[in-house]
SEFIZA-3560 file (N, C-alpha, C; in Angstrom, 3 decimals):
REM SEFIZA-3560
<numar><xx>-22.742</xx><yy>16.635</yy><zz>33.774</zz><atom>N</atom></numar>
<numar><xx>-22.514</xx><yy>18.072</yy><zz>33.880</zz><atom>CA</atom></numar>
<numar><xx>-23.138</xx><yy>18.574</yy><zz>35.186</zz><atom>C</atom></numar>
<numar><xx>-22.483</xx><yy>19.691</yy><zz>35.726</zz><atom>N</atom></numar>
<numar><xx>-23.009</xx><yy>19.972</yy><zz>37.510</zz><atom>CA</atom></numar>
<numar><xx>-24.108</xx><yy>20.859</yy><zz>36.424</zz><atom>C</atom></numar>
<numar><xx>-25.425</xx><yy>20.494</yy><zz>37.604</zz><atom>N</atom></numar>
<numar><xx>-26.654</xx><yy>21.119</yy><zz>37.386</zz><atom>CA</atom></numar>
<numar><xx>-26.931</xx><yy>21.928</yy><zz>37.260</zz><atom>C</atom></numar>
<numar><xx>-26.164</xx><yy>23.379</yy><zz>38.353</zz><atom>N</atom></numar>
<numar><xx>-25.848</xx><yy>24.943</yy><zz>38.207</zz><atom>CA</atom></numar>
<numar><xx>-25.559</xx><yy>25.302</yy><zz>36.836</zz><atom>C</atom></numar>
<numar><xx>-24.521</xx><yy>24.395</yy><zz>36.369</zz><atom>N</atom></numar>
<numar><xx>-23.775</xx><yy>25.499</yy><zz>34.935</zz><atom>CA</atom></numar>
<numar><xx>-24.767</xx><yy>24.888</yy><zz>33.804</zz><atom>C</atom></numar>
<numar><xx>-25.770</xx><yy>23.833</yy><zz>33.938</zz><atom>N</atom></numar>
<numar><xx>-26.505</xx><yy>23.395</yy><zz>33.102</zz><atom>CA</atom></numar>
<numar><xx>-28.396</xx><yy>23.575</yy><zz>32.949</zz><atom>C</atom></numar>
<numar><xx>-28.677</xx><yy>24.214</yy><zz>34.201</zz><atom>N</atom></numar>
<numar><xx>-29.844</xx><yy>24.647</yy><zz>34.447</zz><atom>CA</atom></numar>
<numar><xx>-30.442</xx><yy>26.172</yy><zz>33.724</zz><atom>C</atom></numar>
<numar><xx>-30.052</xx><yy>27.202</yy><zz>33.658</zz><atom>N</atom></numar>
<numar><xx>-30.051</xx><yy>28.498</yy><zz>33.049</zz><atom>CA</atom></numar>
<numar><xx>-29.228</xx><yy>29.193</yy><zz>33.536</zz><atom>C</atom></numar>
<numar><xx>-29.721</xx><yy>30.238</yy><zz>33.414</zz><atom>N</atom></numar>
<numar><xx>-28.819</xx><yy>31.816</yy><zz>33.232</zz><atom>CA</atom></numar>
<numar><xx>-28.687</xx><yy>32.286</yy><zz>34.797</zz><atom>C</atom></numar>
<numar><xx>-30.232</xx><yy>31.994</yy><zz>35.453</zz><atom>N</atom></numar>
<numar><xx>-30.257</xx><yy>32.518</yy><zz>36.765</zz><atom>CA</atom></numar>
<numar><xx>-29.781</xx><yy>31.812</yy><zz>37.795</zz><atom>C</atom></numar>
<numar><xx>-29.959</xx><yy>30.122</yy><zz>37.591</zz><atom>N</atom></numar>
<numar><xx>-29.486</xx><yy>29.387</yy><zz>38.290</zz><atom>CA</atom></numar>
<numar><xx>-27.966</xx><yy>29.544</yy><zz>38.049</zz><atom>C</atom></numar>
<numar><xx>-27.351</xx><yy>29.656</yy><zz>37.474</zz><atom>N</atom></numar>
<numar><xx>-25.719</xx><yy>30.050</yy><zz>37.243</zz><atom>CA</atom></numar>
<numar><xx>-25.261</xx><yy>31.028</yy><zz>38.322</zz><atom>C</atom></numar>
<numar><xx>-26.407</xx><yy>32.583</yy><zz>37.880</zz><atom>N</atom></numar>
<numar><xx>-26.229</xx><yy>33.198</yy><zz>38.477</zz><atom>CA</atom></numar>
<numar><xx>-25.827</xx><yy>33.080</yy><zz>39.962</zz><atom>C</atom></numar>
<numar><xx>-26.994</xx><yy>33.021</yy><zz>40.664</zz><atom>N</atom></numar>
<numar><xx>-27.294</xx><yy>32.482</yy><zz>42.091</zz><atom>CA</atom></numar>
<numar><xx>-26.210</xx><yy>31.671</yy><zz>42.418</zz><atom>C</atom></numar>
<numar><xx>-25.469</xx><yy>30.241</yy><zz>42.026</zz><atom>N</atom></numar>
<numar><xx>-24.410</xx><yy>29.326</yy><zz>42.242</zz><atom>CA</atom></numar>
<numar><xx>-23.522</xx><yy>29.955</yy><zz>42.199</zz><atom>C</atom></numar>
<numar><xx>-23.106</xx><yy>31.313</yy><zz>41.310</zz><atom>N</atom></numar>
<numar><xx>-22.067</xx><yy>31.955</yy><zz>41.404</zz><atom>CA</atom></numar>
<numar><xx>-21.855</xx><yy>32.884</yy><zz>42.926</zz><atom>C</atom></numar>
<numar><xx>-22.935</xx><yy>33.747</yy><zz>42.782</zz><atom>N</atom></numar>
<numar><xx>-23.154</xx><yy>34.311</yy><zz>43.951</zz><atom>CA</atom></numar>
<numar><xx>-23.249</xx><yy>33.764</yy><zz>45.660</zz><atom>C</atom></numar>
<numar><xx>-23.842</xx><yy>32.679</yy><zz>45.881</zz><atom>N</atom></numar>
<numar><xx>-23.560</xx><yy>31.801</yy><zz>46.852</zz><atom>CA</atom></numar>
<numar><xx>-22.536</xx><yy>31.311</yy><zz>46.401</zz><atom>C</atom></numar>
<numar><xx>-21.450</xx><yy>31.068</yy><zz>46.207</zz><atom>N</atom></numar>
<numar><xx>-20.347</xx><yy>29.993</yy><zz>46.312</zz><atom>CA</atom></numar>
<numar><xx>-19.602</xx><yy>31.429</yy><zz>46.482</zz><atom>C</atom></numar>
<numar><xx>-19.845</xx><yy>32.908</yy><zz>46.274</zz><atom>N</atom></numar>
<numar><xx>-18.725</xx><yy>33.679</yy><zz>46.560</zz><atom>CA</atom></numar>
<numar><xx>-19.229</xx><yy>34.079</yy><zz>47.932</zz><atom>C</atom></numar>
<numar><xx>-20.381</xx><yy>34.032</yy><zz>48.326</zz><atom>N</atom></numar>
<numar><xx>-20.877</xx><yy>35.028</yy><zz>49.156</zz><atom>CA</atom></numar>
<numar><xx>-20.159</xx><yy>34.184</yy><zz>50.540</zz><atom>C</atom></numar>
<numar><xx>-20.153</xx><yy>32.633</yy><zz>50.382</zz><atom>N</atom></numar>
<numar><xx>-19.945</xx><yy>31.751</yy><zz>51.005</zz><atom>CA</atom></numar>
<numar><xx>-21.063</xx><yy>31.139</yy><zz>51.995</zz><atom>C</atom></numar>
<numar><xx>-20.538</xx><yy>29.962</yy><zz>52.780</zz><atom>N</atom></numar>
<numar><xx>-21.550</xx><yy>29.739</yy><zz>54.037</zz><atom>CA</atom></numar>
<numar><xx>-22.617</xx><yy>29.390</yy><zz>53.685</zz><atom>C</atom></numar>
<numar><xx>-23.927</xx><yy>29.025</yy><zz>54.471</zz><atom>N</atom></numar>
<numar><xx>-25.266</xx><yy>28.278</yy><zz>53.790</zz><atom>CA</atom></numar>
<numar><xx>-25.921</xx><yy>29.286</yy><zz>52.619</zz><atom>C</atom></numar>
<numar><xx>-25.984</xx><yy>28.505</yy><zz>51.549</zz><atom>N</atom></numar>
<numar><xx>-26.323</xx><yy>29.430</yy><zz>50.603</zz><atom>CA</atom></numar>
<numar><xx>-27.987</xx><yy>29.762</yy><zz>50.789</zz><atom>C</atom></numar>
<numar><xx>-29.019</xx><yy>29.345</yy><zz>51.912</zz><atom>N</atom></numar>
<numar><xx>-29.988</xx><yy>29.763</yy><zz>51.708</zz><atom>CA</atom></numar>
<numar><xx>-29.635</xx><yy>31.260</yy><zz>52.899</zz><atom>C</atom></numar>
<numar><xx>-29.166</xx><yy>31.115</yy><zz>53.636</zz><atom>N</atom></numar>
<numar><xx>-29.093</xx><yy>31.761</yy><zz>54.503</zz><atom>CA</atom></numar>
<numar><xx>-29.190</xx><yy>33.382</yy><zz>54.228</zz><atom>C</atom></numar>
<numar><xx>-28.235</xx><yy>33.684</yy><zz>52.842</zz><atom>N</atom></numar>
<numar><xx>-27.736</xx><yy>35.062</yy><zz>52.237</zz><atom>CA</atom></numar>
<numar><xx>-28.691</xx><yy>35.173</yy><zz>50.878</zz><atom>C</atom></numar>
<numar><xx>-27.698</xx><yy>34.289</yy><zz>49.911</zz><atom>N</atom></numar>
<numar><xx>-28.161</xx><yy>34.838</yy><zz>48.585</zz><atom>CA</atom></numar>
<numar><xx>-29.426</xx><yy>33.859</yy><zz>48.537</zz><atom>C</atom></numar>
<numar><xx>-29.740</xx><yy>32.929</yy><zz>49.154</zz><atom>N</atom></numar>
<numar><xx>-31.161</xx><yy>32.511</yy><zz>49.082</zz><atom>CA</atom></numar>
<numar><xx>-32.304</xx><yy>34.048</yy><zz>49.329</zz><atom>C</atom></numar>
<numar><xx>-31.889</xx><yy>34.055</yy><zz>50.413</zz><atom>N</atom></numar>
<numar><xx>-32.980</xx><yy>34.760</yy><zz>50.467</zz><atom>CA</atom></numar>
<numar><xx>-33.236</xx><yy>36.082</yy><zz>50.177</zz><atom>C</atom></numar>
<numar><xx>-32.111</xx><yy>36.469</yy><zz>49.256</zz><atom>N</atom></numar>
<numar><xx>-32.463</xx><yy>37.758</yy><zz>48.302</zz><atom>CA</atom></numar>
<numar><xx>-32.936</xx><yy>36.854</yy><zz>46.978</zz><atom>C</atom></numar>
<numar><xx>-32.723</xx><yy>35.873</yy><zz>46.664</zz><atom>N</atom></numar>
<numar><xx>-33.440</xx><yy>35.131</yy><zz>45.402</zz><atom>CA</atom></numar>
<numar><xx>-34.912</xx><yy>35.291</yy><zz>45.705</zz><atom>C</atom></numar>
<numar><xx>-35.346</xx><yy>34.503</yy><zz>46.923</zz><atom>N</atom></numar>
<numar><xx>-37.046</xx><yy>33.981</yy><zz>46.842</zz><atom>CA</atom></numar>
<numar><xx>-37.348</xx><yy>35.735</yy><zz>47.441</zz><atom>C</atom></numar>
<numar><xx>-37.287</xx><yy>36.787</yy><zz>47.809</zz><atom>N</atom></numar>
<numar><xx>-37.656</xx><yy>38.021</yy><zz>47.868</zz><atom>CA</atom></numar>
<numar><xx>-37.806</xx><yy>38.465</yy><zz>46.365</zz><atom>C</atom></numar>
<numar><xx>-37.016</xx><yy>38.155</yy><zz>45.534</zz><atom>N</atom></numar>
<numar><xx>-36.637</xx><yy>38.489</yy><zz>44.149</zz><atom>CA</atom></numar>
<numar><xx>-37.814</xx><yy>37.931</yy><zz>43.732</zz><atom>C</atom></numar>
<numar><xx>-38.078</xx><yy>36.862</yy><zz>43.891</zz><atom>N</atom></numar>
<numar><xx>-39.351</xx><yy>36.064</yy><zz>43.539</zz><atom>CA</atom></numar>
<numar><xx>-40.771</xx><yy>36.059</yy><zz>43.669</zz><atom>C</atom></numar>
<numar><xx>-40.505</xx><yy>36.047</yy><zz>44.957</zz><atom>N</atom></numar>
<numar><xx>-42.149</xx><yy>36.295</yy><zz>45.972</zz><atom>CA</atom></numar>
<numar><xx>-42.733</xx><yy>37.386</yy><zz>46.657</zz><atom>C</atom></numar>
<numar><xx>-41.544</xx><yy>38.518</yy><zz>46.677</zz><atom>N</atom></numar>
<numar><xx>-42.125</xx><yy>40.008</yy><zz>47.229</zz><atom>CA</atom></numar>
<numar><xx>-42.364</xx><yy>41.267</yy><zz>46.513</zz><atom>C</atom></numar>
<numar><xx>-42.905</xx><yy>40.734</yy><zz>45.226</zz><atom>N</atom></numar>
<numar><xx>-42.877</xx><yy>42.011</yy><zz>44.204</zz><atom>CA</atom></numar>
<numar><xx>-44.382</xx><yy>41.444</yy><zz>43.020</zz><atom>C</atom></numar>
<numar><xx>-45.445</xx><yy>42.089</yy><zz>43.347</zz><atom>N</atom></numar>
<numar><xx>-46.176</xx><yy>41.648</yy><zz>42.212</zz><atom>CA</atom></numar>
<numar><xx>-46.088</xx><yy>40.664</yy><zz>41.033</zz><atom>C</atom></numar>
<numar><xx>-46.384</xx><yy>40.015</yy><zz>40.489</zz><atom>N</atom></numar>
<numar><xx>-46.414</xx><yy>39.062</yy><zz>39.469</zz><atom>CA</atom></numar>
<numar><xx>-46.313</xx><yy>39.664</yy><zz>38.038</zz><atom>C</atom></numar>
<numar><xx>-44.799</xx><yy>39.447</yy><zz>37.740</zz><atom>N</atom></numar>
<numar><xx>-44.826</xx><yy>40.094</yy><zz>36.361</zz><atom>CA</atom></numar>
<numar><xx>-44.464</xx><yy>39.276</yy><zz>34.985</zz><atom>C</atom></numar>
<numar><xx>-45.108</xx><yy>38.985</yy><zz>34.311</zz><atom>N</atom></numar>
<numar><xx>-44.625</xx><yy>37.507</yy><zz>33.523</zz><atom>CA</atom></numar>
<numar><xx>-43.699</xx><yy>37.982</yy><zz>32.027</zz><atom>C</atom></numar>
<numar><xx>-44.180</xx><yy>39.508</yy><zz>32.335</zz><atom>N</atom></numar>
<numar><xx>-42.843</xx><yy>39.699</yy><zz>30.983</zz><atom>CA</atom></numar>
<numar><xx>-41.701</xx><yy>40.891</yy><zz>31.687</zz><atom>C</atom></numar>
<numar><xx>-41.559</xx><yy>40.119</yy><zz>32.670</zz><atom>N</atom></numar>
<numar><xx>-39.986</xx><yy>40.448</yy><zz>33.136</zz><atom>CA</atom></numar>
<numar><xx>-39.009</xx><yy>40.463</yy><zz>32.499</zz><atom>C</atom></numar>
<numar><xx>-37.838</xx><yy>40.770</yy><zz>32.157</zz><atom>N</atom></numar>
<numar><xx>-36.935</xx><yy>40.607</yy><zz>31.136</zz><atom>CA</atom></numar>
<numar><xx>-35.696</xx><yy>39.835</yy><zz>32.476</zz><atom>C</atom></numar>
<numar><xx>-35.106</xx><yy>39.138</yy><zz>31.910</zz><atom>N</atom></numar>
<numar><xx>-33.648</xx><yy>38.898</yy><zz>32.697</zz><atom>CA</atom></numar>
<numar><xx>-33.090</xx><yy>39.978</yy><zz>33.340</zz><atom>C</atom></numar>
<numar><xx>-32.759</xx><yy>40.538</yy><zz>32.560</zz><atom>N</atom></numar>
<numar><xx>-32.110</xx><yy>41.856</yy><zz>32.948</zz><atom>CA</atom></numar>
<numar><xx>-32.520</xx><yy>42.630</yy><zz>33.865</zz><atom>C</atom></numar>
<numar><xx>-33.955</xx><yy>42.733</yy><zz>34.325</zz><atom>N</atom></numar>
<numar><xx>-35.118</xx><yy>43.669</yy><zz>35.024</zz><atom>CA</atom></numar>
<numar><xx>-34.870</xx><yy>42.858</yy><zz>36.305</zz><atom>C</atom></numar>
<numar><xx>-35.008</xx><yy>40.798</yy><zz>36.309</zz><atom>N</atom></numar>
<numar><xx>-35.044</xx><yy>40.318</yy><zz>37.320</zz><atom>CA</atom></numar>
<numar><xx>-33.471</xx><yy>40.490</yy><zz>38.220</zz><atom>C</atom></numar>
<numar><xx>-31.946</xx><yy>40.298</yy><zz>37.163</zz><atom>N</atom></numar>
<numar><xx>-31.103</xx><yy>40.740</yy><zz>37.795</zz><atom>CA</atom></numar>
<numar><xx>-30.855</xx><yy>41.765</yy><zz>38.572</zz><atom>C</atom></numar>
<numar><xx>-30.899</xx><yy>43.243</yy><zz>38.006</zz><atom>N</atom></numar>
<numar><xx>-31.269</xx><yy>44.068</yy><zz>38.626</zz><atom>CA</atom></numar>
<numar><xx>-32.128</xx><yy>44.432</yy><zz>40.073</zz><atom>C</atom></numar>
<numar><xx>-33.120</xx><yy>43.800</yy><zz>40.296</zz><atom>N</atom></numar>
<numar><xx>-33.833</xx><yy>43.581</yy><zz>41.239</zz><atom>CA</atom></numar>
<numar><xx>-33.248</xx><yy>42.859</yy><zz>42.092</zz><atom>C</atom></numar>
<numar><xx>-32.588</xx><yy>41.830</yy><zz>41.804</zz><atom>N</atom></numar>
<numar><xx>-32.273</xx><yy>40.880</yy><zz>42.618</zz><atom>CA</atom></numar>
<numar><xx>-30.180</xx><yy>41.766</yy><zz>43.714</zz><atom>C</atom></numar>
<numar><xx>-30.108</xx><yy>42.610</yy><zz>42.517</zz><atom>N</atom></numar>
<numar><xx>-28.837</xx><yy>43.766</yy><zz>42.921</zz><atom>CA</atom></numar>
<numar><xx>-29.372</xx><yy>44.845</yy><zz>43.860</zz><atom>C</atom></numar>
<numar><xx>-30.351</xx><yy>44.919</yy><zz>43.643</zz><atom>N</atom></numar>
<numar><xx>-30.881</xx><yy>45.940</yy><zz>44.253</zz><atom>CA</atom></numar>
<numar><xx>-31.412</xx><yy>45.407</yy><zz>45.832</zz><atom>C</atom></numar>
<numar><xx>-32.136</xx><yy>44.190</yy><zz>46.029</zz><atom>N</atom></numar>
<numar><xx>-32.220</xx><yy>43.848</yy><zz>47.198</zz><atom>CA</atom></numar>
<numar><xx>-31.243</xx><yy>43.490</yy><zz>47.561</zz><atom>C</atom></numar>
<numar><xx>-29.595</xx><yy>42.924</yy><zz>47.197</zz><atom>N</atom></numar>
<numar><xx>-28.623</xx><yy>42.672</yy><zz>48.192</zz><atom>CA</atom></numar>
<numar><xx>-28.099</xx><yy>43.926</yy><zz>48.486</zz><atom>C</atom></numar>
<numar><xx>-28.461</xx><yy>45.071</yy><zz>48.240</zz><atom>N</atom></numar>
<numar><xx>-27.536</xx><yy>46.066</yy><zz>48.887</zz><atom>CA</atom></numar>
<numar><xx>-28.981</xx><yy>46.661</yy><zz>50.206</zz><atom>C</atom></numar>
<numar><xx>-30.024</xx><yy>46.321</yy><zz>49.812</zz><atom>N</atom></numar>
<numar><xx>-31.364</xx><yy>46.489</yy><zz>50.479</zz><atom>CA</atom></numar>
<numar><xx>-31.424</xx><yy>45.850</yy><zz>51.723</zz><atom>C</atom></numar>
<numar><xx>-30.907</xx><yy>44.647</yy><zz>51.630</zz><atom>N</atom></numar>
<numar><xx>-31.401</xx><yy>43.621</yy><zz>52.381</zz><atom>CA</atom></numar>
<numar><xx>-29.805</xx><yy>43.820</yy><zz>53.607</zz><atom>C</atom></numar>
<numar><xx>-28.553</xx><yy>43.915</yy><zz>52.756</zz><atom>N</atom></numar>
<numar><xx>-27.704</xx><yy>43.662</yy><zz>53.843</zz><atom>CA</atom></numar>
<numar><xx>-26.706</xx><yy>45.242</yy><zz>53.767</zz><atom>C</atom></numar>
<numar><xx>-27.135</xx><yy>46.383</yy><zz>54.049</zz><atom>N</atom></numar>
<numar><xx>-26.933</xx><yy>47.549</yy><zz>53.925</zz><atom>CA</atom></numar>
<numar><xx>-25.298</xx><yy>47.468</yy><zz>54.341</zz><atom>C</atom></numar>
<numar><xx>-24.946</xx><yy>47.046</yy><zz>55.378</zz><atom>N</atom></numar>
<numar><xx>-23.286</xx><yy>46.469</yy><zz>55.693</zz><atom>CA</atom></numar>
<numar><xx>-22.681</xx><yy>45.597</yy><zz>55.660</zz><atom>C</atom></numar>
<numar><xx>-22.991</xx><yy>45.233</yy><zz>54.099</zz><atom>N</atom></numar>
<numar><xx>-22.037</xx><yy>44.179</yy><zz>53.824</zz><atom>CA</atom></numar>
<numar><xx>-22.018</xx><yy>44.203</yy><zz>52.165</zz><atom>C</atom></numar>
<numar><xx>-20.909</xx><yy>45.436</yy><zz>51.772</zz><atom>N</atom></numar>
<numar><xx>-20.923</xx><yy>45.217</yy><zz>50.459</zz><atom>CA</atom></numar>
<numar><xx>-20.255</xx><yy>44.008</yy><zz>49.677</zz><atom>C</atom></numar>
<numar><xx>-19.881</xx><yy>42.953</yy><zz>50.236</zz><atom>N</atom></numar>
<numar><xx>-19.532</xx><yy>42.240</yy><zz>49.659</zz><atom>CA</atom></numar>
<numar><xx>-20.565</xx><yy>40.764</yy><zz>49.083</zz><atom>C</atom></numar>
<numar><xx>-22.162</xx><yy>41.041</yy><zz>50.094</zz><atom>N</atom></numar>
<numar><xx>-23.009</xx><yy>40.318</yy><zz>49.135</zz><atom>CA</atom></numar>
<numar><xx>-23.195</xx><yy>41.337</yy><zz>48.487</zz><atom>C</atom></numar>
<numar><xx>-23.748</xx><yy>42.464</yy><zz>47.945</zz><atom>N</atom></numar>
<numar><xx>-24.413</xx><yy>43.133</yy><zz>46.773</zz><atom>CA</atom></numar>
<numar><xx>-23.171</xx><yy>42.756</yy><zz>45.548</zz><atom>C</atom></numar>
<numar><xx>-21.959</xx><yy>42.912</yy><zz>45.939</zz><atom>N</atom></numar>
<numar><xx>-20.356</xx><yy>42.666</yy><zz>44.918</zz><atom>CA</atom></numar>
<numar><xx>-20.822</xx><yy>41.003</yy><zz>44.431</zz><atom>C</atom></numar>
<numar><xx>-21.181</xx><yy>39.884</yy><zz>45.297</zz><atom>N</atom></numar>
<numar><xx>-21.235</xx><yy>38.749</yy><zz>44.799</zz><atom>CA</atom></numar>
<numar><xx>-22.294</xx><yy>38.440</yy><zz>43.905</zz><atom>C</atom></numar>
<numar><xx>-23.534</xx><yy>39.445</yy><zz>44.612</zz><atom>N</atom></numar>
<numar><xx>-24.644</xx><yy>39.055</yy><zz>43.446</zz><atom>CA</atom></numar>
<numar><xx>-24.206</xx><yy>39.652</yy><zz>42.284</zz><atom>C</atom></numar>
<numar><xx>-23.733</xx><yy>41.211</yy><zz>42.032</zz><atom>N</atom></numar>
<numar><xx>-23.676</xx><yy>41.674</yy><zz>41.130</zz><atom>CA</atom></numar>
<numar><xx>-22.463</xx><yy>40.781</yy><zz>40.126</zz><atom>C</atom></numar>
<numar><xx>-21.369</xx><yy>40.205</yy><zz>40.702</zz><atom>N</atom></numar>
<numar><xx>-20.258</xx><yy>39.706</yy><zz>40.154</zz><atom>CA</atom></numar>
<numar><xx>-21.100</xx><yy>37.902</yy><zz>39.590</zz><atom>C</atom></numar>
<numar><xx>-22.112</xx><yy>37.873</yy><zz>40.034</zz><atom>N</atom></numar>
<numar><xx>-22.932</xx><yy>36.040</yy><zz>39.767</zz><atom>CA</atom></numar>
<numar><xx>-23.550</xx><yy>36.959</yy><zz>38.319</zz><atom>C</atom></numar>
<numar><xx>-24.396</xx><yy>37.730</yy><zz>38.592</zz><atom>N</atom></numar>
<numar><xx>-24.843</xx><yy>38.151</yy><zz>37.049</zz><atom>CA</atom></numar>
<numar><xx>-24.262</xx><yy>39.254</yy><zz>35.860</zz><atom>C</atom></numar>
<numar><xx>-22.847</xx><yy>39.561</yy><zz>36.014</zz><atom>N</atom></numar>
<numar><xx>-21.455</xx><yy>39.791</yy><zz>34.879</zz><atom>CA</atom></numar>
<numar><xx>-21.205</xx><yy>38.113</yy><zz>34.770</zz><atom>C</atom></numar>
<numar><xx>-20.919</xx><yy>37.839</yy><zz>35.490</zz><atom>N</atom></numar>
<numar><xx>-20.646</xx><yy>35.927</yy><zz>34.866</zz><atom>CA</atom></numar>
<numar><xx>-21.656</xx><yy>35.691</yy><zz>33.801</zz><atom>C</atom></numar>
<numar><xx>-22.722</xx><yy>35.936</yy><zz>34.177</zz><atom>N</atom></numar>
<numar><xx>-23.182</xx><yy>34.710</yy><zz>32.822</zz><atom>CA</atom></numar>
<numar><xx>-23.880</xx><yy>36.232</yy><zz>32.173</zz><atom>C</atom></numar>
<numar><xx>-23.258</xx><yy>37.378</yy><zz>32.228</zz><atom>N</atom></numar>
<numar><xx>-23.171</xx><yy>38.156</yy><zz>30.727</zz><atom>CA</atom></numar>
<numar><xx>-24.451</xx><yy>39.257</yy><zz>31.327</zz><atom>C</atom></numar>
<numar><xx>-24.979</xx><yy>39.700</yy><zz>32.247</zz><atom>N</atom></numar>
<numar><xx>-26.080</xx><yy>40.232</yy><zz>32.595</zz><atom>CA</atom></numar>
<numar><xx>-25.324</xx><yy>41.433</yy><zz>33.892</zz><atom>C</atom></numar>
//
């Protein structure tokens, strides 16, 4: 089984979102992931939902003219139901 659709919810996510966003996937949606990760206080009862969100919120943050990453992240987490 490919590792993406078998790893979790977020890793789905993210594989969805890079494979639409296209091109090196650290380049774009990488690095609204590890911002998602590493530039926001330490919160350990995050909910999914709280981290998606966040992670929607920095692609429209991060690439102000280009709605079509904030569309890919947001369209990676409606895929797997978030």
């Amino acid at each position: 089984m490919d590792p993406h659709f078998s790893s979790g919810i977020p890793n789905l996510a993210f594989y969805k979102a890079a494979t639409a966003i296209a091109g090196k996937s650290w380049d774009t949606a990488g690095q609204i992931w590890y911002k998602a990760l590493t530039g926001f206080v330490p919160n350990p009862n995050m909910t999914m939902k709280a981290f998606a969100n966040r992670t929607r919120q920095l692609a429209s943050q991060m690439y102000p003219g280009n709605a079509s990453v904030a569309n890919a992240v947001d369209a990676g987490w409606v895929a797997v139901g978030l």
